[in-house]
C-alpha positions in Angstrom: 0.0 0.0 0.0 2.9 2.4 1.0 4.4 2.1 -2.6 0.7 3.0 -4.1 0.5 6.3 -1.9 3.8 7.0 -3.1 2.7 6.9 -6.4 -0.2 9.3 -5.6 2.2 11.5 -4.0 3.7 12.7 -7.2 1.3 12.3 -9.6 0.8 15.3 -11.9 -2.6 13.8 -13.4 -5.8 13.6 -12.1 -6.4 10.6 -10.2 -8.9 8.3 -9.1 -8.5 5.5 -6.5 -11.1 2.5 -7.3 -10.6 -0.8 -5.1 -11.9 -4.1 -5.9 -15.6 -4.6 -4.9 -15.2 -8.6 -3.7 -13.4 -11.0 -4.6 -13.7 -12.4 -8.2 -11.1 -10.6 -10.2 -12.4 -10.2 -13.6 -15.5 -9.1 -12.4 -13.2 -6.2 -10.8 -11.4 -5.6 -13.4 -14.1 -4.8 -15.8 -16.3 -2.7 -12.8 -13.3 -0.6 -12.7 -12.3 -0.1 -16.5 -16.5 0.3 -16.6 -16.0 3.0 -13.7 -13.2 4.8 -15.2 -15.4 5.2 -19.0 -18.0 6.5 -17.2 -15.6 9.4 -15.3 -13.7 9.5 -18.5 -10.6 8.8 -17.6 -7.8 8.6 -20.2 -6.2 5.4 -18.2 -6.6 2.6 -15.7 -3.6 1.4 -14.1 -3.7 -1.9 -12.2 -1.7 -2.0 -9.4 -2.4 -5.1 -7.5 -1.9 -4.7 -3.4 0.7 -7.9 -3.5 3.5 -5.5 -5.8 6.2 -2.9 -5.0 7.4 -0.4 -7.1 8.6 2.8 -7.2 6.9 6.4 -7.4 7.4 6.9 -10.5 6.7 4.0 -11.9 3.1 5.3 -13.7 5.1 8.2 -15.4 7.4 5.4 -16.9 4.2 3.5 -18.5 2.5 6.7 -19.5 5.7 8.1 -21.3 5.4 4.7 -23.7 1.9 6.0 -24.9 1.1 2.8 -25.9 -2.4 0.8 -25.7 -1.5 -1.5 -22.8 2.1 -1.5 -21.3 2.8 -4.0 -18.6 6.0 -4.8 -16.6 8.3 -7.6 -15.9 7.0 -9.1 -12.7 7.5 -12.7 -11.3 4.8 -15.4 -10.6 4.9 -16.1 -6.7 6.6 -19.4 -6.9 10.3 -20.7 -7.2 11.6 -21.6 -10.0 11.4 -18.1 -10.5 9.2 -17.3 -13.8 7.5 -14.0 -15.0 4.2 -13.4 -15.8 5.2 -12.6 -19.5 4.4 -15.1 -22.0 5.1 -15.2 -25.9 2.3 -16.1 -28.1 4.2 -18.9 -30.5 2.5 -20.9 -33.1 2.3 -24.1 -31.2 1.4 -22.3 -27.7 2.2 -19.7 -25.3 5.1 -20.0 -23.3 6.8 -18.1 -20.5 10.0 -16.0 -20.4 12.8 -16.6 -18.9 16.0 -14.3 -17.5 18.2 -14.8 -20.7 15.3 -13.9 -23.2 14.2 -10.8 -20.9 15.1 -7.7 -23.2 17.0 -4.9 -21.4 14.4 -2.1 -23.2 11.0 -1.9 -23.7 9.3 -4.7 -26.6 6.2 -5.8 -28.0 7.7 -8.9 -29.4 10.1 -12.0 -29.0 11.5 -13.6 -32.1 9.1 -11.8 -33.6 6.1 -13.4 -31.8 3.9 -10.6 -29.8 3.5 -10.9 -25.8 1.2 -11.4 -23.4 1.9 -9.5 -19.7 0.2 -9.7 -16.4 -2.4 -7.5 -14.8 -0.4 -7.1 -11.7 0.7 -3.8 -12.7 -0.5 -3.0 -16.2 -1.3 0.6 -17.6 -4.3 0.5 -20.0 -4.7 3.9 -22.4 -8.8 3.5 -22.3 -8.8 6.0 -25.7 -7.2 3.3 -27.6 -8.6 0.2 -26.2 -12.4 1.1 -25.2 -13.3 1.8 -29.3 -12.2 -1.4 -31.0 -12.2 -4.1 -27.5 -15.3 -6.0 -27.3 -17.3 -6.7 -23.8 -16.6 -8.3 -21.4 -12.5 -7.8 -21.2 -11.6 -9.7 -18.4 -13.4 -13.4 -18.0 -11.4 -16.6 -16.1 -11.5 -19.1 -19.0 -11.6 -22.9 -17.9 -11.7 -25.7 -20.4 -11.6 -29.8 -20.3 -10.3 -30.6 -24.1 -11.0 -33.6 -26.2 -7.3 -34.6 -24.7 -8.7 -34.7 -21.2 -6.7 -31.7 -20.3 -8.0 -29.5 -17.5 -7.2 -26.5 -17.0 -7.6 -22.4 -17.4 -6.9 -18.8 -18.9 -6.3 -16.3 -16.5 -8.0 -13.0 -16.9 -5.0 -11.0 -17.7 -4.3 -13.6 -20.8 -7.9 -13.1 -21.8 -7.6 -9.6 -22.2 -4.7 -9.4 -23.6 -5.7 -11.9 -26.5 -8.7 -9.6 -26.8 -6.4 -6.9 -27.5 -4.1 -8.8 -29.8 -6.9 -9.7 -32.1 -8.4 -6.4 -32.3 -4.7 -5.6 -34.0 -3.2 -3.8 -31.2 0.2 -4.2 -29.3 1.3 -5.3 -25.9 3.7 -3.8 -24.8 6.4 -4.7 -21.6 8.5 -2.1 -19.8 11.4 -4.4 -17.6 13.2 -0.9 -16.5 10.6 -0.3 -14.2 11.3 -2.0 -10.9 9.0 -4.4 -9.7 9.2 -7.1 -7.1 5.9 -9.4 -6.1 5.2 -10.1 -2.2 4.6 -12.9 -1.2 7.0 -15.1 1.4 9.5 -13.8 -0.7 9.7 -10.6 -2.9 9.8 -12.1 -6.2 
């Protein structure tokens, strides 16, 4: 929470605080992107309460001016693995430290990214008139393999985006670690 007040402490935009209202997160998300449309807000930034960061951290993601720009954040688990995944031909796959680029990217090996929602900056003037309703759902399936399993929201969303031709993007200069029993 500390590193979110920081945030507010130097922001030069107008700013709105919206918190989750229970606890199924794609039903959050979208009340909040839904809330933000309806104050017009340029932006929503996800910040969820698990990461740290640095103040300035929203004026690095604004400067990209891009549709949606994420950050390289770990999942809470060891091996260590980030929450960036590439979108290749047979399936998406996670990242790991060698392929992380230094600078911002949109792609790896020419294959286009998705990022997680843990901190993700969404420009709603570029999104909101070609991103169909709802954009965050939990997607579960049992295939004709018998594999079980499920798409998180954040994936969802960022497919959505993907196929309505526009770019992911993924800032790894911003500093980012994810609390857990360790910082990740």
């Amino acid at each position: 929470m500390m590193s979110l007040i920081s945030v507010l402490s130097v922001a030069t935009h107008d700013t709105i605080v919206l918190g989750q209202t229970g606890p199924v997160l794609d039903f959050n998300r979208n009340w909040i992107c839904q809330m933000a449309l309806q104050k017009d807000a340029t932006h929503v930034c996800f910040i969820d309460t698990d990461m740290k960061f640095r103040s300035l951290m929203l004026h690095q993601l604004l400067a990209h001016d891009k549709p949606v720009v994420g950050v390289a954040s770990r999942k809470k688990k060891y091996p260590k693995e980030y929450t960036i995944k590439v979108v290749e031909p047979a399936k998406p796959r996670r990242i790991n430290d060698d392929e992380l680029p230094s600078v911002p990217f949109n792609k790896i090996d020419g294959h286009p990214i998705l990022v997680g929602t843990g901190i993700m900056l969404i420009d709603l003037r570029k999104v909101n008139p070609v991103l169909g309703r709802p954009w965050f759902k939990f997607n579960s399936y049992w295939d004709n393999e018998d594999n079980i399993g499920y798409e998180g929201e954040d994936d969802y969303f960022c497919r959505k985006v993907l196929d309505a031709g526009l770019d992911i993007w993924c800032d790894p200069t911003v500093y980012v670690k994810h609390i857990g029993d360790a910082e990740y």
